[in-house]
PATI-379645 format. One record per atom (N, C-alpha, C): residue in one letter; chain; atom name; x, y, z negated. Coordinates in pm, 1 decimal, always signed. Layout:
// residues N
<rec residuo="A" cadena="A" atomo="CA" c1="X" c2="Y" c3="Z"/>
...
//
This chain:
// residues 92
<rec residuo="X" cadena="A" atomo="N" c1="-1242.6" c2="-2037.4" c3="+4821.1"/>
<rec residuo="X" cadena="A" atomo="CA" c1="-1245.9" c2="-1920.8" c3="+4735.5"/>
<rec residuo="X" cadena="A" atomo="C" c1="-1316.3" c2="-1948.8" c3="+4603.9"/>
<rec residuo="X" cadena="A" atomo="N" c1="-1365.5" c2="-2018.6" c3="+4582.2"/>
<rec residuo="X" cadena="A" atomo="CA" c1="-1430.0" c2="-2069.3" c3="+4476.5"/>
<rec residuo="X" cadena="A" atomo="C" c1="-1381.2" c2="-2137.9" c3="+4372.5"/>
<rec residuo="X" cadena="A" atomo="N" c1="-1292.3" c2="-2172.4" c3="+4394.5"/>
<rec residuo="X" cadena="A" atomo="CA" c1="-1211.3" c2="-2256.2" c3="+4307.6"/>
<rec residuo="X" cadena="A" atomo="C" c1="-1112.7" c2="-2112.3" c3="+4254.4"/>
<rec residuo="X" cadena="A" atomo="N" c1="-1070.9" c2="-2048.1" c3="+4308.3"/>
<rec residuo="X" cadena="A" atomo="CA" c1="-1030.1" c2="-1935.5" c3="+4251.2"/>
<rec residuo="X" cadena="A" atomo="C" c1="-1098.0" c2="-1803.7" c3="+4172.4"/>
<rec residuo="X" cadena="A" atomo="N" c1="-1224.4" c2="-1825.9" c3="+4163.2"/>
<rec residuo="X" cadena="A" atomo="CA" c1="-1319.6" c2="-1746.4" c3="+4107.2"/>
<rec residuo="X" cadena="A" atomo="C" c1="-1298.2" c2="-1852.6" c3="+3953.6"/>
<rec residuo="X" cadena="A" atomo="N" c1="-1317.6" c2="-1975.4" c3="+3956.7"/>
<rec residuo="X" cadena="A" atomo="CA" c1="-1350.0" c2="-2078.5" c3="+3802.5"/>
<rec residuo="X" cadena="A" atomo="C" c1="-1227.5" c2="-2012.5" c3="+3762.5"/>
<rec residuo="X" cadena="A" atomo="N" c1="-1101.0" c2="-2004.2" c3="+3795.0"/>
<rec residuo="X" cadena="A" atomo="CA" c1="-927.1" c2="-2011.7" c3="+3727.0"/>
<rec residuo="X" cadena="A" atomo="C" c1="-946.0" c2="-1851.2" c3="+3681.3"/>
<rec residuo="X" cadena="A" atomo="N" c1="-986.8" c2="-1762.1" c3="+3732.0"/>
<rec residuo="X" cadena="A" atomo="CA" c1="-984.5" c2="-1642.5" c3="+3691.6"/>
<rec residuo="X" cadena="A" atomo="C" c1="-1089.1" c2="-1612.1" c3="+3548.6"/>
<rec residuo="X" cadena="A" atomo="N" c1="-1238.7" c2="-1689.3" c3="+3610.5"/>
<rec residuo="X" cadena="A" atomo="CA" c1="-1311.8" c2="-1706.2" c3="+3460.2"/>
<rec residuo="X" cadena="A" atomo="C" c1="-1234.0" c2="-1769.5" c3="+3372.6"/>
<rec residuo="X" cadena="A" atomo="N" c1="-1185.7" c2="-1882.2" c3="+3362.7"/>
<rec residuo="X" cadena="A" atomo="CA" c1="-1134.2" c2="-1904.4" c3="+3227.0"/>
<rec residuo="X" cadena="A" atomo="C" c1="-1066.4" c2="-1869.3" c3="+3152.6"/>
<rec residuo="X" cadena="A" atomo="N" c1="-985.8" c2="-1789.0" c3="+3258.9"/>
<rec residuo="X" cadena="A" atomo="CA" c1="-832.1" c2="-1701.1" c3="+3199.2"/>
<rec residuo="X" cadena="A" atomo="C" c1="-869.6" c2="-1606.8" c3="+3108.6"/>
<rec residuo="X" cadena="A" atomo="N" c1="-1013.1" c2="-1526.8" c3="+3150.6"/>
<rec residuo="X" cadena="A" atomo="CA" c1="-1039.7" c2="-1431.1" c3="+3083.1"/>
<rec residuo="X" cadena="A" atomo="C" c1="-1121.1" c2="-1475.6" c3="+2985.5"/>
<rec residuo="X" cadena="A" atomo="N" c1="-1177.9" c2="-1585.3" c3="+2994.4"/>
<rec residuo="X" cadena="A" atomo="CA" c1="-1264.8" c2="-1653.7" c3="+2863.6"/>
<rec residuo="X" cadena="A" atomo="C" c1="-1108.6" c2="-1673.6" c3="+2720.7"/>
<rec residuo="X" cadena="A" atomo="N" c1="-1040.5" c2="-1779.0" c3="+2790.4"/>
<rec residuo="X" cadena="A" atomo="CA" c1="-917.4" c2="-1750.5" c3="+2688.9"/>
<rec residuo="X" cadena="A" atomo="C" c1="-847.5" c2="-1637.2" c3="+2644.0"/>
<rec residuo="X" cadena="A" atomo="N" c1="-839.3" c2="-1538.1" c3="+2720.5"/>
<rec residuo="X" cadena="A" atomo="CA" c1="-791.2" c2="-1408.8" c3="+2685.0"/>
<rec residuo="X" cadena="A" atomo="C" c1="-899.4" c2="-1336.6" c3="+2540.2"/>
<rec residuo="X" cadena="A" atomo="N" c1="-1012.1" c2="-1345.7" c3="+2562.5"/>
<rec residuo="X" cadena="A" atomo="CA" c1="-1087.7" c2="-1330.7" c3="+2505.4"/>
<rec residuo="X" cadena="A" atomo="C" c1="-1101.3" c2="-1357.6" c3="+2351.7"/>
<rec residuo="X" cadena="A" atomo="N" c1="-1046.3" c2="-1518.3" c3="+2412.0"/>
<rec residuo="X" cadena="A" atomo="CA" c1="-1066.5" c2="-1588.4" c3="+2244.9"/>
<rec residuo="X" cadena="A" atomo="C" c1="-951.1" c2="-1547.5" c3="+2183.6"/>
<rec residuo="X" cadena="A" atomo="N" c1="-821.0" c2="-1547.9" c3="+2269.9"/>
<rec residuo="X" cadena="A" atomo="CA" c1="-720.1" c2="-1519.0" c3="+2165.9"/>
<rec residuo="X" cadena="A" atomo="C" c1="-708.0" c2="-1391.9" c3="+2115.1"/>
<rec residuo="X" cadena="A" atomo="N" c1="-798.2" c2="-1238.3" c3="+2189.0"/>
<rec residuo="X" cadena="A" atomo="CA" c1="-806.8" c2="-1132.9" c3="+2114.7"/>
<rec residuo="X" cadena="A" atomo="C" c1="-906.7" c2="-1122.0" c3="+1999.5"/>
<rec residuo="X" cadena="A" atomo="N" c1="-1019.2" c2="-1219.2" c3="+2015.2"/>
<rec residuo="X" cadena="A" atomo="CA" c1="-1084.9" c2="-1226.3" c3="+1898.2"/>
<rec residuo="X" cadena="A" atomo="C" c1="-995.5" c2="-1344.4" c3="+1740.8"/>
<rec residuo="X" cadena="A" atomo="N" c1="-962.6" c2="-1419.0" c3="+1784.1"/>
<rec residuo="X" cadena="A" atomo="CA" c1="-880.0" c2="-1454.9" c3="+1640.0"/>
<rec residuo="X" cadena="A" atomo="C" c1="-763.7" c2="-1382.0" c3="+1611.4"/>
<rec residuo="X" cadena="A" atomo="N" c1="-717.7" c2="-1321.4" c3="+1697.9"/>
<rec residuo="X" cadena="A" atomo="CA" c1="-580.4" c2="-1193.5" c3="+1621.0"/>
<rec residuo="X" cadena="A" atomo="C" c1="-680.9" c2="-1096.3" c3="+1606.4"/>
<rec residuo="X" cadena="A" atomo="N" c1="-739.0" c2="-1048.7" c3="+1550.4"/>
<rec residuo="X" cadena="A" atomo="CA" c1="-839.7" c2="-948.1" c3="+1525.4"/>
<rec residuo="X" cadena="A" atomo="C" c1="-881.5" c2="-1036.1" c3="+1389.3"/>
<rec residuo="X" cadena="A" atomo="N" c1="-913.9" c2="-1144.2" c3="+1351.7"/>
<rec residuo="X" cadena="A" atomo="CA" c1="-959.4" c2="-1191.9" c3="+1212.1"/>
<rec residuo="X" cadena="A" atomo="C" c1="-831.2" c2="-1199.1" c3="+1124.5"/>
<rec residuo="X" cadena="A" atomo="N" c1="-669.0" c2="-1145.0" c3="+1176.3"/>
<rec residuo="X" cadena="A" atomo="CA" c1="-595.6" c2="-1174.5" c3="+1079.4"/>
<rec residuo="X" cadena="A" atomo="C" c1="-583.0" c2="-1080.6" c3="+958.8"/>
<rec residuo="X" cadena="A" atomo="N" c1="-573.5" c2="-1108.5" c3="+845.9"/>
<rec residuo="X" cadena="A" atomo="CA" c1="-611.5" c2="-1010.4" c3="+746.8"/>
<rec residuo="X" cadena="A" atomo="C" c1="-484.1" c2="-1004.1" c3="+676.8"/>
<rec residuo="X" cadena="A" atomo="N" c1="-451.1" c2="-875.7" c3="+686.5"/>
<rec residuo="X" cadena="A" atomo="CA" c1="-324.2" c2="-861.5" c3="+561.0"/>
<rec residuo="X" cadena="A" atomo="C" c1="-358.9" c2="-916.9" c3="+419.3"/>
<rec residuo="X" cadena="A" atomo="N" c1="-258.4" c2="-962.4" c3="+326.7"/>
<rec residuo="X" cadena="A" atomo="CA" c1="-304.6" c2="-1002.9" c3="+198.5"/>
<rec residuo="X" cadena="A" atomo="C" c1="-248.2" c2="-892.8" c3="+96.7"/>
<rec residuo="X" cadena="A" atomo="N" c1="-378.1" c2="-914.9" c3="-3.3"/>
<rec residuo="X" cadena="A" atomo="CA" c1="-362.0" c2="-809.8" c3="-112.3"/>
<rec residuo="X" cadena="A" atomo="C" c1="-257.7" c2="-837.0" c3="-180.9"/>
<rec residuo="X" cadena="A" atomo="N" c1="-201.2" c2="-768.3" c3="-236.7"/>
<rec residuo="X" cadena="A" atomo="CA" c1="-75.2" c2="-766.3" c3="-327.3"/>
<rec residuo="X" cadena="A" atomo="C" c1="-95.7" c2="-666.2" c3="-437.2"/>
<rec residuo="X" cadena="A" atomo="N" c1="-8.3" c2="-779.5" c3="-527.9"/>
<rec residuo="X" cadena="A" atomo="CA" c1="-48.4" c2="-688.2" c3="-645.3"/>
<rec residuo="X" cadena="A" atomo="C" c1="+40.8" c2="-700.4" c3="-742.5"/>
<rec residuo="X" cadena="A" atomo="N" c1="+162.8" c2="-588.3" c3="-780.2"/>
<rec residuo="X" cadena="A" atomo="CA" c1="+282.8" c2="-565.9" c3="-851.6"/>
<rec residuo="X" cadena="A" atomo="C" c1="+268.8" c2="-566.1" c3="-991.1"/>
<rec residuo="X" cadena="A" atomo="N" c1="+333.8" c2="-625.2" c3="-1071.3"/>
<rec residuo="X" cadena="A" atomo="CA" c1="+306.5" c2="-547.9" c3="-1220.0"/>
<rec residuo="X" cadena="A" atomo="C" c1="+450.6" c2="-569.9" c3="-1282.7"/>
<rec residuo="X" cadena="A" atomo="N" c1="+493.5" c2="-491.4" c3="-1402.2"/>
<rec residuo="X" cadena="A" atomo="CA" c1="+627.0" c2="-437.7" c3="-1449.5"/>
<rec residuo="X" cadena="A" atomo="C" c1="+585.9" c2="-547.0" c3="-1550.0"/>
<rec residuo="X" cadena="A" atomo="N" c1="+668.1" c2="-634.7" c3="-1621.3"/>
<rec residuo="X" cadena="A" atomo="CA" c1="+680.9" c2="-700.9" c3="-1733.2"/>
<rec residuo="X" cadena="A" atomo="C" c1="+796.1" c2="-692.6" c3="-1833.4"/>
<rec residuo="X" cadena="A" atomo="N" c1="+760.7" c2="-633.2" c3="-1918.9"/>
<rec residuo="X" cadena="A" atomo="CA" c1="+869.3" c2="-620.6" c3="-2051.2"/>
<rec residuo="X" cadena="A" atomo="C" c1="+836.3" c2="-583.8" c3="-2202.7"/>
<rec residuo="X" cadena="A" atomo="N" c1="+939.5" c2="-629.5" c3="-2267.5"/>
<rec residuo="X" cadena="A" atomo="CA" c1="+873.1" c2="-573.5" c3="-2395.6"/>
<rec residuo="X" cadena="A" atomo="C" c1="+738.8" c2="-590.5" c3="-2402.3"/>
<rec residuo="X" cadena="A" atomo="N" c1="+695.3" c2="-718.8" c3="-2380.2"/>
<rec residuo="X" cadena="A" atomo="CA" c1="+574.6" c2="-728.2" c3="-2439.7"/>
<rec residuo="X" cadena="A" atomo="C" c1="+434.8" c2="-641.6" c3="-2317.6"/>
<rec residuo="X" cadena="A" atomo="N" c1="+507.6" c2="-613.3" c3="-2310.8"/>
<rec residuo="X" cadena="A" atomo="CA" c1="+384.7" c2="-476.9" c3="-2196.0"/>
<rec residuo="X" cadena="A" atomo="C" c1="+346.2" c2="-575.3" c3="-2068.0"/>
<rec residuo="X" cadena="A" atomo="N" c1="+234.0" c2="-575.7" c3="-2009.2"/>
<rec residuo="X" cadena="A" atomo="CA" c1="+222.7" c2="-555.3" c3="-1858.7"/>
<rec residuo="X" cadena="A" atomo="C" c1="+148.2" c2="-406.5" c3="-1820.8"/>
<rec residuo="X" cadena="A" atomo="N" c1="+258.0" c2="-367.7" c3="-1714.4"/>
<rec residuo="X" cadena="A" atomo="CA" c1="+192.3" c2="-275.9" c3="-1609.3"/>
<rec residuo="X" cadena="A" atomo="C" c1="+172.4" c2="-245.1" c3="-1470.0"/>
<rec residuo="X" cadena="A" atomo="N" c1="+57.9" c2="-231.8" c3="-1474.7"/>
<rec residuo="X" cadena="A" atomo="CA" c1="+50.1" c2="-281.6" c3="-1311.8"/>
<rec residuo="X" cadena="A" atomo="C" c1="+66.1" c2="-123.7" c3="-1191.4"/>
<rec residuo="X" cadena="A" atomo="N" c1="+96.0" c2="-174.4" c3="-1087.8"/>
<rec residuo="X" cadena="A" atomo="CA" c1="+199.3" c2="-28.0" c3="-1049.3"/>
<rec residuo="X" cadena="A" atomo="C" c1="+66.1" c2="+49.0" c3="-991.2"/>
<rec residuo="X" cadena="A" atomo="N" c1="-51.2" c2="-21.2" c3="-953.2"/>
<rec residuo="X" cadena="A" atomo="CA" c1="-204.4" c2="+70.9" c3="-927.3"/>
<rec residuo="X" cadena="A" atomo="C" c1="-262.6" c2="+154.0" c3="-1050.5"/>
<rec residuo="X" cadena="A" atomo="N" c1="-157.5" c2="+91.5" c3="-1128.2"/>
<rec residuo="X" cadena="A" atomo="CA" c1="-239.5" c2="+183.1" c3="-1263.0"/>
<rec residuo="X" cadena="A" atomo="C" c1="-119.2" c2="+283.2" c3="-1253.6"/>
<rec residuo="X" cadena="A" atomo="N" c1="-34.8" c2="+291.1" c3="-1270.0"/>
<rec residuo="X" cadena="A" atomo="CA" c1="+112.4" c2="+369.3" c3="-1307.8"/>
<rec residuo="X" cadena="A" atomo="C" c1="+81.8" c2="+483.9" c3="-1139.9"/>
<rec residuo="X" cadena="A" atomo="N" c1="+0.5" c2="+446.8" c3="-1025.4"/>
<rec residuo="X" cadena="A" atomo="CA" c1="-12.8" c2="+533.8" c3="-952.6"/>
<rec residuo="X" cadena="A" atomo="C" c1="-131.8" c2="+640.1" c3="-958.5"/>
<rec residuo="X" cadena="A" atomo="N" c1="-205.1" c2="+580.0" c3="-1091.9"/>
<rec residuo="X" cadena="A" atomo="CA" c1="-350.4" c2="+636.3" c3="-1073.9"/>
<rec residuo="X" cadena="A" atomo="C" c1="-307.4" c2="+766.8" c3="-1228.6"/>
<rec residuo="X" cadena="A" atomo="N" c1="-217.1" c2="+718.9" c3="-1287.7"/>
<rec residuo="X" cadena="A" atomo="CA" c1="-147.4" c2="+790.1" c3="-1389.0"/>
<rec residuo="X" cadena="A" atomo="C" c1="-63.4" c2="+939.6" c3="-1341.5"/>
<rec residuo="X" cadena="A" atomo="N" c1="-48.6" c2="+868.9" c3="-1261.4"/>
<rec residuo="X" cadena="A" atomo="CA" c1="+138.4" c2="+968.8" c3="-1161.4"/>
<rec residuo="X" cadena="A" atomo="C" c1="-3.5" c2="+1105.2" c3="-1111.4"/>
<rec residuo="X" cadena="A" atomo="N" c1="-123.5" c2="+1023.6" c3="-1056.3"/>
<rec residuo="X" cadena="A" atomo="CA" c1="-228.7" c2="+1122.0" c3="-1005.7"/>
<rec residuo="X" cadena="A" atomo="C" c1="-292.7" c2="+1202.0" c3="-1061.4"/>
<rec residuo="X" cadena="A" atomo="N" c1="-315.3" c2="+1156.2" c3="-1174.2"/>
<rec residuo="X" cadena="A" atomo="CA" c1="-374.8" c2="+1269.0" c3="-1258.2"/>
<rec residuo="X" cadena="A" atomo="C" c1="-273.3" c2="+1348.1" c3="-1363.1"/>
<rec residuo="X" cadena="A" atomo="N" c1="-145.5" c2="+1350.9" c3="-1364.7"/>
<rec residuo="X" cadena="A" atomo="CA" c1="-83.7" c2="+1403.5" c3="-1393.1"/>
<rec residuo="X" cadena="A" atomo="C" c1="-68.3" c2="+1533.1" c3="-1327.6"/>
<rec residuo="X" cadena="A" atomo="N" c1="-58.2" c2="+1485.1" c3="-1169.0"/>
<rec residuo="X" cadena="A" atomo="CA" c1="+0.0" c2="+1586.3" c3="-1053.3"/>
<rec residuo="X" cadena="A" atomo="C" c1="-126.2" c2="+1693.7" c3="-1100.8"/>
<rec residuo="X" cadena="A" atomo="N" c1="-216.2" c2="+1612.0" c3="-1090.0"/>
<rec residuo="X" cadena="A" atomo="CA" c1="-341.1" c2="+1728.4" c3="-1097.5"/>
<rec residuo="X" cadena="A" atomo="C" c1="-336.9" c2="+1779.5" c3="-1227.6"/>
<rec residuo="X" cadena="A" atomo="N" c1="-318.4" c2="+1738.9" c3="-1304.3"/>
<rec residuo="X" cadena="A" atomo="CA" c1="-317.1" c2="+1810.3" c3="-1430.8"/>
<rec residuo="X" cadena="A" atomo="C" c1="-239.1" c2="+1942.2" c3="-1413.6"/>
<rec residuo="X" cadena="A" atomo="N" c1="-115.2" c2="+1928.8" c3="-1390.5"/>
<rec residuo="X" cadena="A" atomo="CA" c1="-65.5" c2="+2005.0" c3="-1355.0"/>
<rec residuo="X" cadena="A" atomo="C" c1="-95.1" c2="+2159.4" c3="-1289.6"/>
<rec residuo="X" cadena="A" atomo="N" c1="-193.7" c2="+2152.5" c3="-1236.8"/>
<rec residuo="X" cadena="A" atomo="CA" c1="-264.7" c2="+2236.2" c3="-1132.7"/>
<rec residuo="X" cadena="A" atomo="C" c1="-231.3" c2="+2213.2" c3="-1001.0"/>
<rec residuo="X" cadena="A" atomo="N" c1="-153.9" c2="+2093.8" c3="-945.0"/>
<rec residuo="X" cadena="A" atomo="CA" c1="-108.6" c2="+2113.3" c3="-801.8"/>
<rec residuo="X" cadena="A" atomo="C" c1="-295.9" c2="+2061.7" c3="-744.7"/>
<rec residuo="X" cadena="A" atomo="N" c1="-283.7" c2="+2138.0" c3="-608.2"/>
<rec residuo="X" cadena="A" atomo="CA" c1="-414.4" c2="+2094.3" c3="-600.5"/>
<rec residuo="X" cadena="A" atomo="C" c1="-372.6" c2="+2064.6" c3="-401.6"/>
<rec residuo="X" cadena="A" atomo="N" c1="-258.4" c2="+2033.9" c3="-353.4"/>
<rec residuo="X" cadena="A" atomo="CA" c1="-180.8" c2="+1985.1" c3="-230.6"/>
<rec residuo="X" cadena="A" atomo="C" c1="-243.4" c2="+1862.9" c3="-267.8"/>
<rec residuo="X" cadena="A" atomo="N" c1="-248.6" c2="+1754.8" c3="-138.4"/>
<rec residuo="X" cadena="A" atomo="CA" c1="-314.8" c2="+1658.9" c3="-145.5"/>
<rec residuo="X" cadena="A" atomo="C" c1="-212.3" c2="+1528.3" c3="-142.0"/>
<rec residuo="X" cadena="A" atomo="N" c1="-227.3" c2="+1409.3" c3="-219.4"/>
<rec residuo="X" cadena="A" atomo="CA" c1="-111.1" c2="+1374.9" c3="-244.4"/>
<rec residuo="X" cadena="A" atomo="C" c1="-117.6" c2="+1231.5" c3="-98.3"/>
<rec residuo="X" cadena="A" atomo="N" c1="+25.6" c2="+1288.2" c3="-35.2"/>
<rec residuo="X" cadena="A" atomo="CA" c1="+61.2" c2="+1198.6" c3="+89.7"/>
<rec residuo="X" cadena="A" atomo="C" c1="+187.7" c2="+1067.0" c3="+42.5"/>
<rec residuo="X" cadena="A" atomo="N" c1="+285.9" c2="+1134.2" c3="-42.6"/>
<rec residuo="X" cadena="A" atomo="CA" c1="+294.4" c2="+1006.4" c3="-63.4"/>
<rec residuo="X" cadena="A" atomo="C" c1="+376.9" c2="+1010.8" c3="-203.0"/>
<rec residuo="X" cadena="A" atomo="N" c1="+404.1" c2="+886.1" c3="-324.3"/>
<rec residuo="X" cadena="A" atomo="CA" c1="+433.8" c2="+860.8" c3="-430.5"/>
<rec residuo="X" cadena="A" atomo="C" c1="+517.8" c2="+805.2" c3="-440.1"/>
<rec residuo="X" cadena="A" atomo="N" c1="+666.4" c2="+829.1" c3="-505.8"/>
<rec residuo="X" cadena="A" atomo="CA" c1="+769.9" c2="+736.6" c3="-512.5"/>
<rec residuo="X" cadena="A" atomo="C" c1="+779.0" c2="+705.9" c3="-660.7"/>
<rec residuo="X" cadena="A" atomo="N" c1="+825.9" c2="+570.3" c3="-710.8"/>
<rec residuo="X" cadena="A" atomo="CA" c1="+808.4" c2="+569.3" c3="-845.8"/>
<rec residuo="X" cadena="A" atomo="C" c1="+1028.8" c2="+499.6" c3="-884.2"/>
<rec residuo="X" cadena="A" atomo="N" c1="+1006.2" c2="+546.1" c3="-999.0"/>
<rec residuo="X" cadena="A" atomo="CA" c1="+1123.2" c2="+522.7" c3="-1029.2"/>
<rec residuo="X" cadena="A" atomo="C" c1="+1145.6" c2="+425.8" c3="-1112.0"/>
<rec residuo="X" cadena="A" atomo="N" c1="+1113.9" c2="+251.6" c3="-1127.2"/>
<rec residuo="X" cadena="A" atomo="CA" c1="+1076.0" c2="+230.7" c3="-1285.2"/>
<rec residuo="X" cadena="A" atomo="C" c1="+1242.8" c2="+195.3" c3="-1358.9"/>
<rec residuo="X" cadena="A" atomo="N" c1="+1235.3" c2="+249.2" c3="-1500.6"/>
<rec residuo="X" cadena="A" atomo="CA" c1="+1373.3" c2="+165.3" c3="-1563.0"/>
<rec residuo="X" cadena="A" atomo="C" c1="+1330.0" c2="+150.6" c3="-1717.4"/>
<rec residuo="X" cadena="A" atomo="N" c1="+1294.2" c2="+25.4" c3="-1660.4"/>
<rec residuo="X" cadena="A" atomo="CA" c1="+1178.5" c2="-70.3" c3="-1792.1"/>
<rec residuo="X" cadena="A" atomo="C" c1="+1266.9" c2="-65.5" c3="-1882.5"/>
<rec residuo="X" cadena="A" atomo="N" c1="+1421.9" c2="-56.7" c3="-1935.8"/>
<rec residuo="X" cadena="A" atomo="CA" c1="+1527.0" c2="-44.3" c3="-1976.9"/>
<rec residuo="X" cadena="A" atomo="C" c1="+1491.2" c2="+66.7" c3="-2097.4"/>
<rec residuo="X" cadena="A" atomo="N" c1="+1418.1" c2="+169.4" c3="-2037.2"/>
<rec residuo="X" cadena="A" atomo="CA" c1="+1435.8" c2="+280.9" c3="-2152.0"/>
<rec residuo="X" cadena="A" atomo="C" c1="+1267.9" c2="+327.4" c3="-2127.7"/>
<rec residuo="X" cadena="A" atomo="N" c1="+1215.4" c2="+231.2" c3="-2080.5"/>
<rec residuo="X" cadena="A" atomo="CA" c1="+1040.6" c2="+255.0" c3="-2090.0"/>
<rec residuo="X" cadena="A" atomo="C" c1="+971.9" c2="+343.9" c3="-2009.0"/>
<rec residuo="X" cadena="A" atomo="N" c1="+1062.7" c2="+403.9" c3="-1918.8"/>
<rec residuo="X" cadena="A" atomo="CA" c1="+1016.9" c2="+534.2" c3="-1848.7"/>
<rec residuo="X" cadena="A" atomo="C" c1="+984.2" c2="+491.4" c3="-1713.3"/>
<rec residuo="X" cadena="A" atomo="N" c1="+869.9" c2="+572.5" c3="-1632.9"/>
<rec residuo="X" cadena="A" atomo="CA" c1="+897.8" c2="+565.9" c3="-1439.2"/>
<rec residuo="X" cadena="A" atomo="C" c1="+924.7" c2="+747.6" c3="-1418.6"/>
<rec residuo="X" cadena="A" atomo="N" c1="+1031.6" c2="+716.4" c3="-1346.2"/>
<rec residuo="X" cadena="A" atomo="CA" c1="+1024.2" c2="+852.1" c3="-1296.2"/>
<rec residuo="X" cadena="A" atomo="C" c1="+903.4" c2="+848.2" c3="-1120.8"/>
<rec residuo="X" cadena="A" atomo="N" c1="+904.2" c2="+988.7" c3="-1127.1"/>
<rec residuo="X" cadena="A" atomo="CA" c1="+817.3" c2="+971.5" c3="-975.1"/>
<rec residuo="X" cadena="A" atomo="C" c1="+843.8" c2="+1134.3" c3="-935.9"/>
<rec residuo="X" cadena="A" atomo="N" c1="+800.8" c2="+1121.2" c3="-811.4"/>
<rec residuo="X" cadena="A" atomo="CA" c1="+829.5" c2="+1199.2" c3="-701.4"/>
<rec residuo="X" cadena="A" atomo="C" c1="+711.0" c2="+1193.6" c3="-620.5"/>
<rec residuo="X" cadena="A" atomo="N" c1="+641.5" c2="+1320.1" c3="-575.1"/>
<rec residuo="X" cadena="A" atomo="CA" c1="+519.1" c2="+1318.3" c3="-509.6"/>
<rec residuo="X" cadena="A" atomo="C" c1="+541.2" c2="+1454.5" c3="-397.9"/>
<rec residuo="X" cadena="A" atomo="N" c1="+494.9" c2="+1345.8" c3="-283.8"/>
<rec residuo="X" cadena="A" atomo="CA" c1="+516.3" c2="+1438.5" c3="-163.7"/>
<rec residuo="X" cadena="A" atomo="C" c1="+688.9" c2="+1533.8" c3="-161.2"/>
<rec residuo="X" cadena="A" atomo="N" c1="+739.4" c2="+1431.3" c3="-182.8"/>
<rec residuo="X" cadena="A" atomo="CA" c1="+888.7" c2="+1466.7" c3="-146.0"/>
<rec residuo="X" cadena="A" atomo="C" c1="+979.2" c2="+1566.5" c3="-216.8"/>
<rec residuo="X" cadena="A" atomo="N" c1="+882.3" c2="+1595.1" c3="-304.6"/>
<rec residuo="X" cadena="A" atomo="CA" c1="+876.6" c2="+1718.7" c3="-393.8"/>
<rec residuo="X" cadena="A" atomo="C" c1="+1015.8" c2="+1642.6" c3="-573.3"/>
<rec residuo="X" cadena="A" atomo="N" c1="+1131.7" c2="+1636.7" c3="-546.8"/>
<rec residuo="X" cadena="A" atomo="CA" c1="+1145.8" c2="+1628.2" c3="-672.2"/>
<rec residuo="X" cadena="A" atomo="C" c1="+1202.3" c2="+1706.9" c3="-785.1"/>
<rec residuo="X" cadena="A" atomo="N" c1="+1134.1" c2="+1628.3" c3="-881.0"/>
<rec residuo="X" cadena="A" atomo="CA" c1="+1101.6" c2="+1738.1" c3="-989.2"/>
<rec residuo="X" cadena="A" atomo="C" c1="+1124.9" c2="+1660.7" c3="-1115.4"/>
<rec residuo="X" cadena="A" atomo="N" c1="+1244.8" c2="+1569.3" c3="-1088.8"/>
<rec residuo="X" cadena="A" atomo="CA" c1="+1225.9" c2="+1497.1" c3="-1211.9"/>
<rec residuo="X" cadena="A" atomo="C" c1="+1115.2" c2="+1438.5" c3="-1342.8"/>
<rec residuo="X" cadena="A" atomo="N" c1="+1030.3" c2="+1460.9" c3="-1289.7"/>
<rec residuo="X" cadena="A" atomo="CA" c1="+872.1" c2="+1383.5" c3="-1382.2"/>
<rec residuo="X" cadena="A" atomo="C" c1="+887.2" c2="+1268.9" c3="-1412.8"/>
<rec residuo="X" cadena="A" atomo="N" c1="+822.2" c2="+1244.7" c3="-1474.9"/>
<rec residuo="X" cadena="A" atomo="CA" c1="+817.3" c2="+1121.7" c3="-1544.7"/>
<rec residuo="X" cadena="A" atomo="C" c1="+737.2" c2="+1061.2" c3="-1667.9"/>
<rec residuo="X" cadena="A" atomo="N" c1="+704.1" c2="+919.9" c3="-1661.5"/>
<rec residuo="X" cadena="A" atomo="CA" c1="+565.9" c2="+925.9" c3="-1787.3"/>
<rec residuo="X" cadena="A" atomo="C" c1="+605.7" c2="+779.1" c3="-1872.4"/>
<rec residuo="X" cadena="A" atomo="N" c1="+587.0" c2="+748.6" c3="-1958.8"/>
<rec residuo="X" cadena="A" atomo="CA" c1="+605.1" c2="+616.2" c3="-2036.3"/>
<rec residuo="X" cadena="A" atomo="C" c1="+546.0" c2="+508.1" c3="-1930.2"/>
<rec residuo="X" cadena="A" atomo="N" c1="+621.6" c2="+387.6" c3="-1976.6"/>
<rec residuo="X" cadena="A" atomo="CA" c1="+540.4" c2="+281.2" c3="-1996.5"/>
<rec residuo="X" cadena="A" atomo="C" c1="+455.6" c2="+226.2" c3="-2087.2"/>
//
């Protein structure tokens, strides 16, 4: 019986280790930006824009989620917030 007590410790010693290194895997940051005409814009800024717009606005709903439209073509993003569209839209 003893020899079957060591095979069970190790199993769970390895079990162990392999839940602790899938637990250190880290998603990687990413980070978008629009290039044209001379411009860079980066889409964390164009979301932090879209935000204080909404609020400007007076909406004071909390914003769940942001769709952006870009068409670097004619300089514009359209966007859409919380499913809501409303044709908006702001320069590049």
């Amino acid at each position: 019986m003893a020899g079957v007590k060591k095979t069970t410790e190790k199993t769970e010693t390895k079990a162990k280790t392999t839940r602790t290194r899938t637990a250190k895997v880290k998603e990687p940051t990413v980070t978008v930006e629009f290039q044209f005409q001379g411009k860079n814009t980066a889409v964390k800024d164009l979301v932090e824009t879209i935000k204080a717009a909404y609020k400007a606005e007076g909406n004071e709903d909390a914003i769940e989620t942001v769709a952006l439209y870009v068409q670097p073509g004619n300089g514009v993003v359209y966007y859409v917030v919380n499913g809501k569209s409303e044709g908006k839209c702001i320069a590049l």
